[in-house]
ZADREN-605577 format. One record per residue (C-alpha): residue in one letter; x, y, z. Coordinates in Angstrom, 2 decimals, always signed. Example, Ala and Ser with C-alpha at 12.3 -4.5 7.8 and 13.67 -1.06 7.14 Angstrom:
// residues 2
<residuo:A&xx:+12.30&yy:-4.50&zz:+7.80>
<residuo:S&xx:+13.67&yy:-1.06&zz:+7.14>
//
This chain:
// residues 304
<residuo:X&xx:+67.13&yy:+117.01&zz:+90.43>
<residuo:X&xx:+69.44&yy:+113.96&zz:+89.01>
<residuo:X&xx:+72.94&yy:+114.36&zz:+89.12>
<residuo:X&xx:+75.21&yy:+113.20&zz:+86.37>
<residuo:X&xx:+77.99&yy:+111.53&zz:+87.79>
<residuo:X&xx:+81.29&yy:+110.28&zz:+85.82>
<residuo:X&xx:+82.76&yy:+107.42&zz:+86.90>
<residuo:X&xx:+86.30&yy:+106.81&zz:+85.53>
<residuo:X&xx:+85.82&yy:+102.53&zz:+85.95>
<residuo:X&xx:+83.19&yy:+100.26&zz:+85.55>
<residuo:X&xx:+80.13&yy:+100.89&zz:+87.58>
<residuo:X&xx:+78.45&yy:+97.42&zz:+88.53>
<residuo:X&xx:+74.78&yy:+97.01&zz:+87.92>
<residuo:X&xx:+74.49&yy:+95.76&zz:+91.62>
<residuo:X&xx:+75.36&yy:+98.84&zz:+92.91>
<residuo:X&xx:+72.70&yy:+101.08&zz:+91.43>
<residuo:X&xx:+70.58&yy:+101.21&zz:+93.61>
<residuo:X&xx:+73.11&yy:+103.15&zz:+95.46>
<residuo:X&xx:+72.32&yy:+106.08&zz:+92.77>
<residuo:X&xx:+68.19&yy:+105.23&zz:+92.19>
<residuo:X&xx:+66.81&yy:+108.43&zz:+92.06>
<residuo:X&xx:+69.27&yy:+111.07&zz:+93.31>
<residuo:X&xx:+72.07&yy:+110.38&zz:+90.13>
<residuo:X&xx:+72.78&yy:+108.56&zz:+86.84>
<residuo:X&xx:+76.42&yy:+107.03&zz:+86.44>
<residuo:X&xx:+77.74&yy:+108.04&zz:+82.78>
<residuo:X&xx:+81.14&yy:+106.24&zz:+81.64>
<residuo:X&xx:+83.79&yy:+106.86&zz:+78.96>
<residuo:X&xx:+81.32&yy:+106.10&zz:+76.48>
<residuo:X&xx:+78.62&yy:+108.36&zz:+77.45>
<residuo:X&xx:+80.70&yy:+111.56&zz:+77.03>
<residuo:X&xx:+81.34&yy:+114.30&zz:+79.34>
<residuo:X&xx:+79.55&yy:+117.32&zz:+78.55>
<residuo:X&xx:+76.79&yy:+116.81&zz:+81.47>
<residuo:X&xx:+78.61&yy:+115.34&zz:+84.36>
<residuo:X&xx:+79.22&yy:+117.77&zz:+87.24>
<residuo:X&xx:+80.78&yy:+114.84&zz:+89.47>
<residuo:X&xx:+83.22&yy:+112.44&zz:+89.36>
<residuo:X&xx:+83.18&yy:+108.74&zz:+90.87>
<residuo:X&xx:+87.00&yy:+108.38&zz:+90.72>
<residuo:X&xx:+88.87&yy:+104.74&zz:+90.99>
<residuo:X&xx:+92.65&yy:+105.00&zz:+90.50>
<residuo:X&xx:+92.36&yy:+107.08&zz:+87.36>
<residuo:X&xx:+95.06&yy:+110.41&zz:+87.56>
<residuo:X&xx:+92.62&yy:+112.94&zz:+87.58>
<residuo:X&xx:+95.04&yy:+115.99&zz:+85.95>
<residuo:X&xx:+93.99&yy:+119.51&zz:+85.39>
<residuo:X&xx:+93.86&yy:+118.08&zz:+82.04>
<residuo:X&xx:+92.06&yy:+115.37&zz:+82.60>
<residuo:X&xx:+89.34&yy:+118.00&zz:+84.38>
<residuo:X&xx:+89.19&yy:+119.93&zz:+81.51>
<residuo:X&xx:+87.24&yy:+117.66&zz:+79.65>
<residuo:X&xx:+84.18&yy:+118.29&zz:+81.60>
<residuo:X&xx:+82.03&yy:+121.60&zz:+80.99>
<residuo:X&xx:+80.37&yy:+121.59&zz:+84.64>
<residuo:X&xx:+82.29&yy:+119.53&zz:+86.73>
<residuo:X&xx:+82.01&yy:+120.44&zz:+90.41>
<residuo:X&xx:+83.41&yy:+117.58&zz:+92.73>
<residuo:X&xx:+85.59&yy:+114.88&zz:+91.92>
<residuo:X&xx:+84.81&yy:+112.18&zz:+94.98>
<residuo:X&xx:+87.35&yy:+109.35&zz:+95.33>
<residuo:X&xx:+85.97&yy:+106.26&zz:+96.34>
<residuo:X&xx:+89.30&yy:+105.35&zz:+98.73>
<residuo:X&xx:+91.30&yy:+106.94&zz:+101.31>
<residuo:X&xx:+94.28&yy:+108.16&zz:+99.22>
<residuo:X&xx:+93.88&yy:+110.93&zz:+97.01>
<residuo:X&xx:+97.65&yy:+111.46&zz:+95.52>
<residuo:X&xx:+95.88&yy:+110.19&zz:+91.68>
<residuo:X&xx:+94.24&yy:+113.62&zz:+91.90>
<residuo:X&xx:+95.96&yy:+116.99&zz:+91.35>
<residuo:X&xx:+94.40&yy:+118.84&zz:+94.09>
<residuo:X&xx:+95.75&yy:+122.15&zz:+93.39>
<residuo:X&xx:+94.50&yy:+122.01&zz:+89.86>
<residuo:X&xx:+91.07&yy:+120.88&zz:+91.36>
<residuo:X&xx:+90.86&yy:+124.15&zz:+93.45>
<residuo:X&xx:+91.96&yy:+126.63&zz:+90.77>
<residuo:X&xx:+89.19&yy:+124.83&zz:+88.62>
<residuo:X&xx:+86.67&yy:+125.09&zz:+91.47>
<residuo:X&xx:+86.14&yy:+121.59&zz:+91.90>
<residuo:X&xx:+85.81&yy:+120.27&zz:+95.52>
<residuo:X&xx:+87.40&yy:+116.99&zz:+95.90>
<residuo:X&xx:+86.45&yy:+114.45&zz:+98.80>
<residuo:X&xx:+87.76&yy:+110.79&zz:+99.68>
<residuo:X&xx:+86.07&yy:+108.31&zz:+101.85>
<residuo:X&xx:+88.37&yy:+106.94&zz:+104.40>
<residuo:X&xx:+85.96&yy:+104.88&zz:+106.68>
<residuo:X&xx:+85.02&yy:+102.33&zz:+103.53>
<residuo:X&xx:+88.26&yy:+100.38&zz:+103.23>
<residuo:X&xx:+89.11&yy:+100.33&zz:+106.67>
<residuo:X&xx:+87.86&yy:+96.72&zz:+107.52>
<residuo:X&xx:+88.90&yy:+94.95&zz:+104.45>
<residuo:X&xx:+92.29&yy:+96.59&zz:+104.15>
<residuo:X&xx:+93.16&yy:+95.47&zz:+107.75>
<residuo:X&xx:+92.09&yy:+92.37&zz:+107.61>
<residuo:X&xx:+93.88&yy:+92.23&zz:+104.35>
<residuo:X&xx:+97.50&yy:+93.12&zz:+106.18>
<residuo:X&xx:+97.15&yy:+90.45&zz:+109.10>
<residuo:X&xx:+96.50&yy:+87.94&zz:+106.28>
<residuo:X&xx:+100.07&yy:+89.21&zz:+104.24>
<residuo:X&xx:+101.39&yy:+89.36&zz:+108.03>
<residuo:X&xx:+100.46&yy:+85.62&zz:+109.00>
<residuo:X&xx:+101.31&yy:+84.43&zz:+105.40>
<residuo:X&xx:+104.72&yy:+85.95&zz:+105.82>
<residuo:X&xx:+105.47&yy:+85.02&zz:+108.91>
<residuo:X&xx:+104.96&yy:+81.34&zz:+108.01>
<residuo:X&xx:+106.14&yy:+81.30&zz:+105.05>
<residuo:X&xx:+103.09&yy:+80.22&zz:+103.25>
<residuo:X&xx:+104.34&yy:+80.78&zz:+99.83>
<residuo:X&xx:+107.67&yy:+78.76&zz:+100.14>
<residuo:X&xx:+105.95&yy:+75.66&zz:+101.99>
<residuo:X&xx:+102.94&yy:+75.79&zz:+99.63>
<residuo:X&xx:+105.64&yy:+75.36&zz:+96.80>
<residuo:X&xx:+107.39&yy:+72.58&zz:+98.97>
<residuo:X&xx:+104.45&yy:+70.28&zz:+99.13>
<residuo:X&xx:+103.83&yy:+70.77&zz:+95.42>
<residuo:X&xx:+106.52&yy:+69.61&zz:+94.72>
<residuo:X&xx:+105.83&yy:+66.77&zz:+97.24>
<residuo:X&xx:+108.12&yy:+67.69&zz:+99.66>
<residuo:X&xx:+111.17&yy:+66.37&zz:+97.47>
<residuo:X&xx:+114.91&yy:+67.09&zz:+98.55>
<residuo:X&xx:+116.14&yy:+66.78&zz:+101.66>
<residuo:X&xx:+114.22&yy:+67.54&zz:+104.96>
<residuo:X&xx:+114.59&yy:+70.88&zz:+106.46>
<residuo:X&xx:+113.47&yy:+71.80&zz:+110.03>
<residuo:X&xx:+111.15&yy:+74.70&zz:+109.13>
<residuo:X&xx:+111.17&yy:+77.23&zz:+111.51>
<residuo:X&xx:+108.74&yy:+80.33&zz:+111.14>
<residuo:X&xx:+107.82&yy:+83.10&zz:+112.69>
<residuo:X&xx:+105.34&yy:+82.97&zz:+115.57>
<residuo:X&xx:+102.88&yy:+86.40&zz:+115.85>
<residuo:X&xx:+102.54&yy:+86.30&zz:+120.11>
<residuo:X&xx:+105.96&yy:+87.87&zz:+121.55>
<residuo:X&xx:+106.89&yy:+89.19&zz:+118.44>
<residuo:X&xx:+107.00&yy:+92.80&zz:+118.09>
<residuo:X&xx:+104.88&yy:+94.75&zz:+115.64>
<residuo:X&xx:+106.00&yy:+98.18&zz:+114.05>
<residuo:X&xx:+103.62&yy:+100.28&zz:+112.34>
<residuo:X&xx:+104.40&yy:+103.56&zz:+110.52>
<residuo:X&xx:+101.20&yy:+106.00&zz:+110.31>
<residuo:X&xx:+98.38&yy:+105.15&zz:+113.11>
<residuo:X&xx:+95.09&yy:+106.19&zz:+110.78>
<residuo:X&xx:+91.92&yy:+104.08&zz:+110.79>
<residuo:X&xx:+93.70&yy:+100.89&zz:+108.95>
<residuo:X&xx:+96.88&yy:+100.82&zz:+111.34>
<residuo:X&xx:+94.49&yy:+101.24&zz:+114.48>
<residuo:X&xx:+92.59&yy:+98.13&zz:+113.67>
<residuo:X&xx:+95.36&yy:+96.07&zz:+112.62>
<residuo:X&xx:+97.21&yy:+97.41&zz:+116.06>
<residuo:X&xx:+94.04&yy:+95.69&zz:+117.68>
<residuo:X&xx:+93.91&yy:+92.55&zz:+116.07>
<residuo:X&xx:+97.57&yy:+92.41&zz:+116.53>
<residuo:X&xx:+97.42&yy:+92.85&zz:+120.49>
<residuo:X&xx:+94.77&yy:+90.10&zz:+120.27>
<residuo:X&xx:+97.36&yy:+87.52&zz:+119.11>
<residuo:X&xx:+99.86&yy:+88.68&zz:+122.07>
<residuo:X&xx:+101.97&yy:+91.05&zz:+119.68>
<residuo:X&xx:+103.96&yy:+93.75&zz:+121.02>
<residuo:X&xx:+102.63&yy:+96.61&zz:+119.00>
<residuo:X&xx:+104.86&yy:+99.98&zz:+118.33>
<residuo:X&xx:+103.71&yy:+103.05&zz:+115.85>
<residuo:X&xx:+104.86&yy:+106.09&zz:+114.37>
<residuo:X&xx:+102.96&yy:+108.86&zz:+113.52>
<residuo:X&xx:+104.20&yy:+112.15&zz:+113.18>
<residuo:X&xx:+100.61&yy:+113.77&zz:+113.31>
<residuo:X&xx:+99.63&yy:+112.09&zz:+116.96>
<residuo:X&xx:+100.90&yy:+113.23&zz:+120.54>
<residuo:X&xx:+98.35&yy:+110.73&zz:+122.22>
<residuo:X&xx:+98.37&yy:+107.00&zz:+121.11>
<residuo:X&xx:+94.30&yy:+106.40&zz:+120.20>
<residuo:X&xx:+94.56&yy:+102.38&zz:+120.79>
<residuo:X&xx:+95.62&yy:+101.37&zz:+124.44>
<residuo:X&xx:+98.40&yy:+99.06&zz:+124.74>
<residuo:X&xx:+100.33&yy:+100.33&zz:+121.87>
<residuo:X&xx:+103.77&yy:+102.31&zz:+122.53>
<residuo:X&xx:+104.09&yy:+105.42&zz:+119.85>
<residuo:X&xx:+107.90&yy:+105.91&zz:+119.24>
<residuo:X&xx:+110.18&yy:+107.38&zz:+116.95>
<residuo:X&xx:+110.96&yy:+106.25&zz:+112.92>
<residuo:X&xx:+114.33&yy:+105.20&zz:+113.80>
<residuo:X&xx:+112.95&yy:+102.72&zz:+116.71>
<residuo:X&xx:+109.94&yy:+100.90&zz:+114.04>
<residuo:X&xx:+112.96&yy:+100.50&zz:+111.85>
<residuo:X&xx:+115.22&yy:+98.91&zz:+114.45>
<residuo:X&xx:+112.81&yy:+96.82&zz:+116.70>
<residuo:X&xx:+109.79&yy:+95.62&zz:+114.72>
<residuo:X&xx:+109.90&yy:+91.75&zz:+113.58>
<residuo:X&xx:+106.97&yy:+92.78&zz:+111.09>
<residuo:X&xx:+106.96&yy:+96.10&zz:+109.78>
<residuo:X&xx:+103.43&yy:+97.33&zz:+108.14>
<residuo:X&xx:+102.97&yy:+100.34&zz:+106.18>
<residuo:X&xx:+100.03&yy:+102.54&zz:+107.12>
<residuo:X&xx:+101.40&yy:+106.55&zz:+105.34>
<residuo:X&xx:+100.18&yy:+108.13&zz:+102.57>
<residuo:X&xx:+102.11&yy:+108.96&zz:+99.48>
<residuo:X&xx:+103.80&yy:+112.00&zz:+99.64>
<residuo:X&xx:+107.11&yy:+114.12&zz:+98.71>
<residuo:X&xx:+108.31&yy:+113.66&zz:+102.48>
<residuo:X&xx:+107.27&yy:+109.59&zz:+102.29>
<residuo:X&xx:+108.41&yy:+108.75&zz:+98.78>
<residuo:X&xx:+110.76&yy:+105.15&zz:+98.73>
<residuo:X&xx:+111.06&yy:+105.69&zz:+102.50>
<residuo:X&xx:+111.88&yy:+102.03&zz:+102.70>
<residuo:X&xx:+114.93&yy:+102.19&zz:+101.18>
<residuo:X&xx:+118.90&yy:+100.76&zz:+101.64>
<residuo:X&xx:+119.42&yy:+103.11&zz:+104.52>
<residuo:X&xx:+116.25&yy:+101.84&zz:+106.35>
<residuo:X&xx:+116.38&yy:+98.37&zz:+105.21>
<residuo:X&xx:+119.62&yy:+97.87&zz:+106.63>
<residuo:X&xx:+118.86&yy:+99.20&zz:+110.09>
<residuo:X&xx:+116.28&yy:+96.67&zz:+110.34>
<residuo:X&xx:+116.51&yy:+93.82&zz:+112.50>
<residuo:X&xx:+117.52&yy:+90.74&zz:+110.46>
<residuo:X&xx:+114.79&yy:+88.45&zz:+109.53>
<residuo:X&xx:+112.25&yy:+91.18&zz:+109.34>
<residuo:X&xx:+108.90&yy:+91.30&zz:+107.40>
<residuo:X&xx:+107.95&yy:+94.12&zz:+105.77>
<residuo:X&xx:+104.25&yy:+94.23&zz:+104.59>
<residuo:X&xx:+102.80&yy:+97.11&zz:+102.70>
<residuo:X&xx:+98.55&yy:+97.97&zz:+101.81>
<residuo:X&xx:+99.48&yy:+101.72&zz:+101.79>
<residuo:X&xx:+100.83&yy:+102.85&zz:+98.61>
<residuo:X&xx:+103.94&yy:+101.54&zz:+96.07>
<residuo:X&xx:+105.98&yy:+104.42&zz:+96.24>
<residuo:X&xx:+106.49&yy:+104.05&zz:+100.05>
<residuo:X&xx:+109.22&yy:+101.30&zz:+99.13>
<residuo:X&xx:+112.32&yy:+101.68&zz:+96.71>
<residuo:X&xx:+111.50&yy:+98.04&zz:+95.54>
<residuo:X&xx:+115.01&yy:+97.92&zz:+93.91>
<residuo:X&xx:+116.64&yy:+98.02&zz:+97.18>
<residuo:X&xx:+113.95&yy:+95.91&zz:+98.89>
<residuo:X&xx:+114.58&yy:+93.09&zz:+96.55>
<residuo:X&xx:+118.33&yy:+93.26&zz:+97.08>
<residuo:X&xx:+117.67&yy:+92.75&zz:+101.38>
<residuo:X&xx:+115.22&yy:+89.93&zz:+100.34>
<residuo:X&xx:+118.45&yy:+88.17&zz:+98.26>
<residuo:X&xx:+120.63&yy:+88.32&zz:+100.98>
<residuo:X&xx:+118.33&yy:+87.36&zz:+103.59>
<residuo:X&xx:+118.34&yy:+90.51&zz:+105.44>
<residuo:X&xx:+114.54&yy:+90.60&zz:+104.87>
<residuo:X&xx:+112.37&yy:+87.28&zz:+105.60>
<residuo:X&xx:+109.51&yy:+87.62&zz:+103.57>
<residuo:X&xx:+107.78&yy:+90.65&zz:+102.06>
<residuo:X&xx:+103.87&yy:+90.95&zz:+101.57>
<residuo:X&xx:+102.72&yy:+93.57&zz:+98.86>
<residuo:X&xx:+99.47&yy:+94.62&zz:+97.70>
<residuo:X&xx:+100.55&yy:+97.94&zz:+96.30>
<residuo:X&xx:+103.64&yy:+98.42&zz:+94.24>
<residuo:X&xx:+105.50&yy:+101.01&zz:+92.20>
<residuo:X&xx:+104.91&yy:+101.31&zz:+89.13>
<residuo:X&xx:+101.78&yy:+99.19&zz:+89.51>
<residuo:X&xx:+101.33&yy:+96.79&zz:+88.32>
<residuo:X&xx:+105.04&yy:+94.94&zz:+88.31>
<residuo:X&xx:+105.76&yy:+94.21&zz:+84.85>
<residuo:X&xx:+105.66&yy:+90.70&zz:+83.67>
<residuo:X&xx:+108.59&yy:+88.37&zz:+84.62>
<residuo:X&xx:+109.91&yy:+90.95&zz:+87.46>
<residuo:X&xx:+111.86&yy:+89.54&zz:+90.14>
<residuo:X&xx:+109.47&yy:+90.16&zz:+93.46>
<residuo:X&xx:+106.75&yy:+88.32&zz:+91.26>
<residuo:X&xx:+108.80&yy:+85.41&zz:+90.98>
<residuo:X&xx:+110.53&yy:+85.15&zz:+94.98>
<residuo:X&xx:+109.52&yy:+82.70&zz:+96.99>
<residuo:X&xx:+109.50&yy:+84.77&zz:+100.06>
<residuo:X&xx:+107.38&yy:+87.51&zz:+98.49>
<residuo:X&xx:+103.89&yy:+87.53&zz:+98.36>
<residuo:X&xx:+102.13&yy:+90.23&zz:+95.85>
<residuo:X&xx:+98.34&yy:+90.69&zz:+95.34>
<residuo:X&xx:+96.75&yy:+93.05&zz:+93.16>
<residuo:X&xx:+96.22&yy:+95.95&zz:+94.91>
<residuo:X&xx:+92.57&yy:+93.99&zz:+96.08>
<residuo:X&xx:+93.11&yy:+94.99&zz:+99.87>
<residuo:X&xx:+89.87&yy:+96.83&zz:+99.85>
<residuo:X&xx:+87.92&yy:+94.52&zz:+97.49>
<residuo:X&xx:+85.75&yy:+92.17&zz:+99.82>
<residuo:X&xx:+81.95&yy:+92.17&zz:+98.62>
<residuo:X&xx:+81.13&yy:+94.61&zz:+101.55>
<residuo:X&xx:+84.45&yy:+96.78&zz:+101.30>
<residuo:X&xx:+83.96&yy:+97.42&zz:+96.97>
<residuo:X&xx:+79.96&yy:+98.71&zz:+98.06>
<residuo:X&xx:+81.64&yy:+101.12&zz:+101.04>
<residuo:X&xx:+83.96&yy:+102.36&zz:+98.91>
<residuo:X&xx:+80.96&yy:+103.22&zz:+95.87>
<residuo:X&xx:+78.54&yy:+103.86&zz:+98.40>
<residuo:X&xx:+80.85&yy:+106.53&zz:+100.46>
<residuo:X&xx:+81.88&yy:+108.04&zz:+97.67>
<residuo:X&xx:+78.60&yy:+108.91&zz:+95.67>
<residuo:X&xx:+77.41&yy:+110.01&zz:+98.84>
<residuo:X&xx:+80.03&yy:+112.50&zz:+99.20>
<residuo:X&xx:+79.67&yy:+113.65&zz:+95.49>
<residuo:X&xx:+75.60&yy:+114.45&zz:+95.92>
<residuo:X&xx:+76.15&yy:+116.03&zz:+98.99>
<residuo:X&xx:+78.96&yy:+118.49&zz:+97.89>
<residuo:X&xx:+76.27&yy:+119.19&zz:+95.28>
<residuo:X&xx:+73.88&yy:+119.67&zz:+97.23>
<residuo:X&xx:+75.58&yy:+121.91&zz:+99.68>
<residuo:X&xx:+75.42&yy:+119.38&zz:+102.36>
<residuo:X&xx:+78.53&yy:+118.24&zz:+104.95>
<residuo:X&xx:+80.64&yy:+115.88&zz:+103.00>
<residuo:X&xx:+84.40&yy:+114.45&zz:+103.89>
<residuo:X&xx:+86.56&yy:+117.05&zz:+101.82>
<residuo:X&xx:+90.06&yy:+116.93&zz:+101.07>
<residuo:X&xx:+90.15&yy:+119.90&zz:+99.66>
<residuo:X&xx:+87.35&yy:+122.98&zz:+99.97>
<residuo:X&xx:+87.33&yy:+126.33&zz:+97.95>
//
């Protein structure tokens, strides 16, 4: 049997054979009435949104986070939904250690320095060096635990919080409380989902307990950081340099000030968009969909 699978952003052609002979992708302009799955990007997948489809059984998201979908609405519709959160796990970390080293030495200001061809007078640059410096990670999943690795490989001091661990899973790195990321990290790198309890949890009050000249780099999620507040620190200097590939709303409208700093650094939300991360992220997730519908273990957020 072929599956009919919806998926809510462009499918590319190279990835089909990913789907030869166990599905057929449909898009927006294929209609709805036959899909019984959903390949979902960023998309907000509403209980109206759901209600479009006639037959739809899983919605699979082909990521980690799984805040664009309205899980309760999913389960009093029936549908199962699933996330993959082994396929952006390489690319997203290796994403954050390049925002942490471009950060850290200021890539974006000095870049704009010698394009200018080094004009004004000379000033002793002095960066921030990754060995002895102390790393502070909040949430210890699959993306923090590699970037805690790579980090102890250049000679960082490496702290976490987690409020779901009692037992650090990477040796060599300390867990501790909120408070003690906030007050004795150098580079702070956010690793939590998006939730009521994490909404803007960056904000004045944490900002300010920060040690001054911190980093703050985020690949998690935009609402993690009340960017109105963050951009004040970065004015005064409080906070170094900020590296962003998620922000809230998303994406920054034209012209707005974080675009524009010179000690901010904001990609697209591309953390997870390497050649071999975008195919993890398809691949995970249509297997997920086909084997909720084929009553086969699948990674579910959310059962019946």
């Amino acid at each position: 049997m072929t599956h009919i699978l919806y998926a809510d952003r462009p499918f590319p052609d190279e990835y089909l054979d990913l789907v030869d002979g166990r599905a057929e992708v449909v898009g927006p302009d294929d209609g709805f009435d036959t899909a019984v799955g959903v390949i979902a990007g960023m998309f907000p997948w509403t209980g109206e949104a759901m209600d479009r489809f006639a037959s739809l059984k899983v919605i699979s998201r082909a990521g980690i986070g799984y805040d664009t979908v309205d899980v309760v609405a999913a389960a009093q519709r029936g549908i199962v939904v699933c996330n993959a959160p082994e396929s952006p796990t390489v690319s997203t970390a290796e994403h954050t250690i390049a925002l942490m080293l471009a950060v850290a030495r200021e890539l974006p200001r000095q870049t704009a320095r010698a394009g200018h061809g080094l004009a004004g007078p000379v000033v002793p640059v002095e960066t921030l060096e990754l060995a002895g410096s102390t790393l502070g990670l909040v949430g210890l999943g699959r993306i923090a635990c590699r970037v805690a690795r790579t980090a102890l490989a250049l000679e960082m001091r490496v702290i976490a919080h987690d409020p779901f661990l009692d037992v650090c899973p990477v040796p060599g790195v300390e867990l501790v409380p909120l408070a003690q990321v906030w007050a004795s990290s150098d580079i702070v790198s956010l690793h939590a989902p998006a939730t009521a309890d994490t909404y803007r949890m960056v904000d004045a009050g944490s900002l300010e307990v920060m040690k001054p000249g911190v980093r703050l780099i985020n690949c998690a999620r935009g609402a993690l950081i009340d960017h109105d507040a963050l951009l004040k620190a970065l004015e005064s200097g409080h906070v170094a340099g900020v590296g962003l590939d998620v922000t809230d709303p998303e994406p920054l409208p034209e012209g707005h000030p974080l675009l524009l700093h010179e000690r901010a650094i904001v990609t697209p939300h591309i953390a997870s968009s390497t050649r071999a991360g975008r195919r993890r992220l398809f691949e995970h997730a249509i297997d997920n969909a086909i084997a909720v519908l084929e009553g086969r273990p699948a990674t579910i957020v959310t059962s019946l």
